[in-house]
C-alpha positions in Angstrom: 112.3 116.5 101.8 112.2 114.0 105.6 111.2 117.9 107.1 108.2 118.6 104.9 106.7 114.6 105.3 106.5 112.2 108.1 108.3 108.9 106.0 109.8 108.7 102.1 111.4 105.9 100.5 114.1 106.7 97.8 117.0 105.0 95.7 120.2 105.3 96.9 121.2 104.6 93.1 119.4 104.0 89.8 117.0 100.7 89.9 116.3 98.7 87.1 112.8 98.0 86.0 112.5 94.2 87.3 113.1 95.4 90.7 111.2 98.7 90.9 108.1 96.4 89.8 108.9 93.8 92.0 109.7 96.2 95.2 106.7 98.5 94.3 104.2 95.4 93.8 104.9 93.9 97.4 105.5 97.3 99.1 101.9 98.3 97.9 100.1 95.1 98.1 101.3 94.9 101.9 99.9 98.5 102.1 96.8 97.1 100.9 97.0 94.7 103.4 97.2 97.3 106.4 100.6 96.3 106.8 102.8 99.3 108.6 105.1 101.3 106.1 108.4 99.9 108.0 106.1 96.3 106.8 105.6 97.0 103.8 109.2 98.4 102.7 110.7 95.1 104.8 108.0 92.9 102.6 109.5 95.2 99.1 113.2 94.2 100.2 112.4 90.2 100.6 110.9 89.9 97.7 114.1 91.5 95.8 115.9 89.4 97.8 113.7 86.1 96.2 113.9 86.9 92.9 117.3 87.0 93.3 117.8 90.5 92.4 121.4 92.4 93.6 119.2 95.3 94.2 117.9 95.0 97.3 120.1 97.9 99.1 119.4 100.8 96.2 115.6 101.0 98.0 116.1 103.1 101.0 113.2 103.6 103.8 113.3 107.6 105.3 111.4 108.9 108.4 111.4 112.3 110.4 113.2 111.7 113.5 109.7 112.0 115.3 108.0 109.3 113.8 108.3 105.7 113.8 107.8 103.9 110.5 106.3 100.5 112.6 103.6 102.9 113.6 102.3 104.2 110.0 99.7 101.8 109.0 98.1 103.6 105.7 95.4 101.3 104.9 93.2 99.5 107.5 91.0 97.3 105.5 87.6 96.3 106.4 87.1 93.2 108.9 86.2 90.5 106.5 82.9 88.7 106.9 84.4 85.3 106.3 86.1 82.9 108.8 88.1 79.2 108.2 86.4 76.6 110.1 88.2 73.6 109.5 92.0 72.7 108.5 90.2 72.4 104.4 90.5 76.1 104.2 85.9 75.9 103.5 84.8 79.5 104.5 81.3 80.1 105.5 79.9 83.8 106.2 79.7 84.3 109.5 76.7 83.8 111.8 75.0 81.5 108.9 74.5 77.8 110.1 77.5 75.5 108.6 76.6 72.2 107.3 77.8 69.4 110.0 79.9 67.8 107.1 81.9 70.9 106.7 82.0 71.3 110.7 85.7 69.4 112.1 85.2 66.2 113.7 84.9 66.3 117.2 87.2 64.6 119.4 86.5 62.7 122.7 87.8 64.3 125.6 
């Protein structure tokens, strides 16, 4: 099957269902986040390896000997319109004018 696409991931043995959701959940949600594929199946593996689930070799991560899995990215999301200005985590849309008591103190040289 590696000949007819450029990357596959299989099972190199039957997976239960608590890991397939678990591996699937964080492999596709770091797809989502424009993560690479060798990412996002790395990201699928340490998240079996958290929940403490023996599974974490049956997932196996395939690539045509052409292509490099760290180069894949499937998703790139959109840049987001939001930016952290302070260590409080407050977001304010970017380019609007941010109040001065959500601005971080500023220091004396």
């Amino acid at each position: 099957m590696i000949q007819h696409v450029e990357v596959a991931i299989g099972m190199d043995d039957e997976i239960g269902d608590e890991a397939a959701r678990i591996f699937s959940s964080r492999f596709y949600s770091a797809i989502g986040f424009g993560k690479s594929v060798a990412n996002a199946f790395e990201q699928g593996v340490a998240a079996l390896k958290l929940a403490g689930i023996l599974e974490d070799s049956t997932p196996q991560l395939f690539a045509r000997e052409d292509i490099d899995p760290d180069a894949i990215v499937l998703v790139r999301p959109p840049r987001s319109e939001y930016r952290v200005f302070n260590s409080f985590g407050i977001c304010e849309p970017l380019g609007r004018h941010v109040p001065s008591a959500y601005r971080p103190a500023s220091r004396p040289a």
